[in-house]
N, C-alpha and C positions, 0 to 999 in steps of 0.2 A: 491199394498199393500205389505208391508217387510214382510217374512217369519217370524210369529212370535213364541218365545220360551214358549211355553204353560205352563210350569213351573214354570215360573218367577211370581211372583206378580205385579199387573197393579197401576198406579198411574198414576194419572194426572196431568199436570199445566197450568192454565192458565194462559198467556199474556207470552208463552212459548217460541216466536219466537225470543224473543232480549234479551241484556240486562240482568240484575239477572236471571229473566225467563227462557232466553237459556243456561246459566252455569248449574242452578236447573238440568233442561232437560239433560243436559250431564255427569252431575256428578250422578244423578240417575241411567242412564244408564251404566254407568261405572259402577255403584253396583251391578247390574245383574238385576235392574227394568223392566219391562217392560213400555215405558213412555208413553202415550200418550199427546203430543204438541197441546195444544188449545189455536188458534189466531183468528183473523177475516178474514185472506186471509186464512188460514189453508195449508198454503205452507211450515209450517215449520220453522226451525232456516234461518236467512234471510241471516246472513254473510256467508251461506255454511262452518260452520266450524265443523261439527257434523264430526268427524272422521268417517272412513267408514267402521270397526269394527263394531261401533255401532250402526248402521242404521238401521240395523232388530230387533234392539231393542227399535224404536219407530215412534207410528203412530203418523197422522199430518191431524186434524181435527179442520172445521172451526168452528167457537162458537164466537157470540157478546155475552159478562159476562153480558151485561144491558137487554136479554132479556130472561126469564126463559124456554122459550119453547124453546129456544137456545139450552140453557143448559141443557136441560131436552135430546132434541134431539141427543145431544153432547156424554152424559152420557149411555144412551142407546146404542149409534152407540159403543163407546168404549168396553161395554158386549157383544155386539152383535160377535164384530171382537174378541175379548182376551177372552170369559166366563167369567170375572170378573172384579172387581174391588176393591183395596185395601188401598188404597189412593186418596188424592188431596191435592192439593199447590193453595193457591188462592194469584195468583201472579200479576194477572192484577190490573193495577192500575193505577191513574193522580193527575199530582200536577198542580195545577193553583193559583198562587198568584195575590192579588189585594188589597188594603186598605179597611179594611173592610166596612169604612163609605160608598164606591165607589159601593160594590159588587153587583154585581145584583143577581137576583135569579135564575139566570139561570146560571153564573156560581158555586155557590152553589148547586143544585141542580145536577148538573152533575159531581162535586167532590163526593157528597155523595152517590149520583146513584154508580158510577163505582167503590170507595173504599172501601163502608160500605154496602149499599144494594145489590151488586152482590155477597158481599161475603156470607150473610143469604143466597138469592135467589141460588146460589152454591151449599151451604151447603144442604141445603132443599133439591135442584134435585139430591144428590148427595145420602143422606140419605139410601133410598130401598135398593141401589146397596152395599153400604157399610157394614147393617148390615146382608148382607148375609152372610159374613166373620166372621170367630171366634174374629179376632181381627181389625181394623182398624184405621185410619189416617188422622184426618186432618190439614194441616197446613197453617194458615194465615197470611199475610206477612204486616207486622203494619210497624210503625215506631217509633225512639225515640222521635219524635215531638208531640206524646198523651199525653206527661207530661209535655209538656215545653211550655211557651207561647212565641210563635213566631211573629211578628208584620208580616202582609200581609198573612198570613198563617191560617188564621180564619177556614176555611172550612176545607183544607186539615189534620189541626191538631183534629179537633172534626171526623173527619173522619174516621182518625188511632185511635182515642180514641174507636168510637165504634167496629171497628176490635178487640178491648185487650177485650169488654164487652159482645161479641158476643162470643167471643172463652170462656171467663168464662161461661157465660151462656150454651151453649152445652156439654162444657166440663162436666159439673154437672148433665145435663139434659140427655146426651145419653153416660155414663158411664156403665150404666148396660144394653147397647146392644154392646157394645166392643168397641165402637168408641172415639178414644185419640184425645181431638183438642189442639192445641198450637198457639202459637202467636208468630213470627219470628221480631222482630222491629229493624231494620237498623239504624243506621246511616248516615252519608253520605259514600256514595258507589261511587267510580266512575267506569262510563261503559263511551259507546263510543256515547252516549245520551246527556250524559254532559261533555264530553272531554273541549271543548272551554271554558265552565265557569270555569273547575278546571283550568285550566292555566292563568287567569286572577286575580281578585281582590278573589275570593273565595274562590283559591288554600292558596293565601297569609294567610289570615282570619283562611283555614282549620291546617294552618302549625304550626298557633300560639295556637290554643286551640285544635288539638288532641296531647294527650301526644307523640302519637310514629309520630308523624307530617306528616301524609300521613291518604289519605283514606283508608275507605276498595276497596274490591275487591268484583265481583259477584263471583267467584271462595269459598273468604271467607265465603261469604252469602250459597251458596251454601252446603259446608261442615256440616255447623249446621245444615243445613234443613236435609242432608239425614243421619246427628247422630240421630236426633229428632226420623226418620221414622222407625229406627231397633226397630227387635221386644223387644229387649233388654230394649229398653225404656217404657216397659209397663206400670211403674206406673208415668210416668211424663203425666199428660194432663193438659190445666187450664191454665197455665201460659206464661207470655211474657217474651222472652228473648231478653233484647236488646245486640245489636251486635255494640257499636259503637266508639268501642278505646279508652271508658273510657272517649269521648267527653263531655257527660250531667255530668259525676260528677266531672270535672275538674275543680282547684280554682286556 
């Protein structure tokens, strides 16, 4: 385990190892976070790119988000090692497309499992740890696809939708124990997840309807998430900010 900086404030994220998750993870750190990284193999950022600066500035702790006692175990482990906890990033998440007339319940059931009920179930385990702090954080990662009707995308968009409904609702609901939730809602992002499709028919597609003609970045994702977490922002909670170049309201 990294020598940890006892001073620093702890934050969490899940589905921390790739991808948005591992920019979050290092852009946090870079702030002076202390992070803890929650994956399934809990081995950490996967490409090795965590600068080695920042390494004692975060643990790397396994946690499946679909099972509460995971989580619950996850959250404990992290006070145990740091005394605290002052955030989380509910970053894990799955997209699975199908026609909906085709869908079966099972994949339905497992979009809504890992986008919309792991993030209550999060929240929940996360809650005790949180309101020990004067002030705290949490932030969930939607998409701009809660507002927009996407053909094949049935699940995954009622999914991000209840992510924006769940963050209103906490946000109002544990306001007077210090805890700030937000809702982070993307666009399309490219990481190295979906490298092969942007270069294909849906780079074309992303070129002609985002204004500035290029994706985001997890870097850019990133940035907002750790403006959101300063203490500075104490009166923003409740709300969803989408991030997507202007994409949904482009004519």
């Amino acid at each position: 385990m990294p020598k940890l900086d006892k001073n620093s404030k702890v934050i969490a994220v899940t589905g921390g190892s790739r991808g948005i998750g591992s920019a979050i993870v290092k852009k946090l750190a870079s702030d002076g976070w202390t992070v803890a990284c929650l994956s399934r193999k809990g081995q950490g950022i996967e490409d090795g790119s965590l600068a080695q600066e920042l390494q004692s500035q975060v643990i790397n702790i396994a946690c499946d988000v679909n099972s509460d006692a995971s989580l619950a175990k996850a959250f404990t482990l992290i006070v145990e090692q740091t005394g605290r906890l002052d955030g989380l990033v509910n970053n894990a998440g799955i997209h699975e497309q199908e026609k909906s007339h085709l869908m079966k319940n099972e994949m339905w059931d497992a979009v809504m499992s890992t986008n919309a009920r792991a993030v209550f179930m999060s929240c929940r385990e996360a809650y005790p740890f949180l309101t020990k702090q004067t002030a705290s954080v949490i932030v969930n990662m939607g998409s701009f696809f809660d507002k927009m009707g996407v053909k094949n995308n049935l699940a995954y968009c009622a999914s991000k939708a209840a992510v924006g409904a769940i963050t209103r609702c906490l946000a109002v609901e544990w306001a007077n124990k210090g805890v700030r939730v937000m809702d982070v809602a993307p666009g399309y992002i490219a990481t190295e997840l979906n490298s092969d499709a942007m270069q294909g028919p849906l780079g074309e597609f992303l070129a002609k309807r985002i204004p500035r003609k290029t994706p985001g970045t997890p870097a850019e994702v990133a940035a907002v998430v750790a403006a959101i977490v300063q203490d500075e922002m104490s009166f923003l909670t409740g709300e969803t900010i989408y991030l997507d170049g202007a994409h949904a309201i482009a004519h």
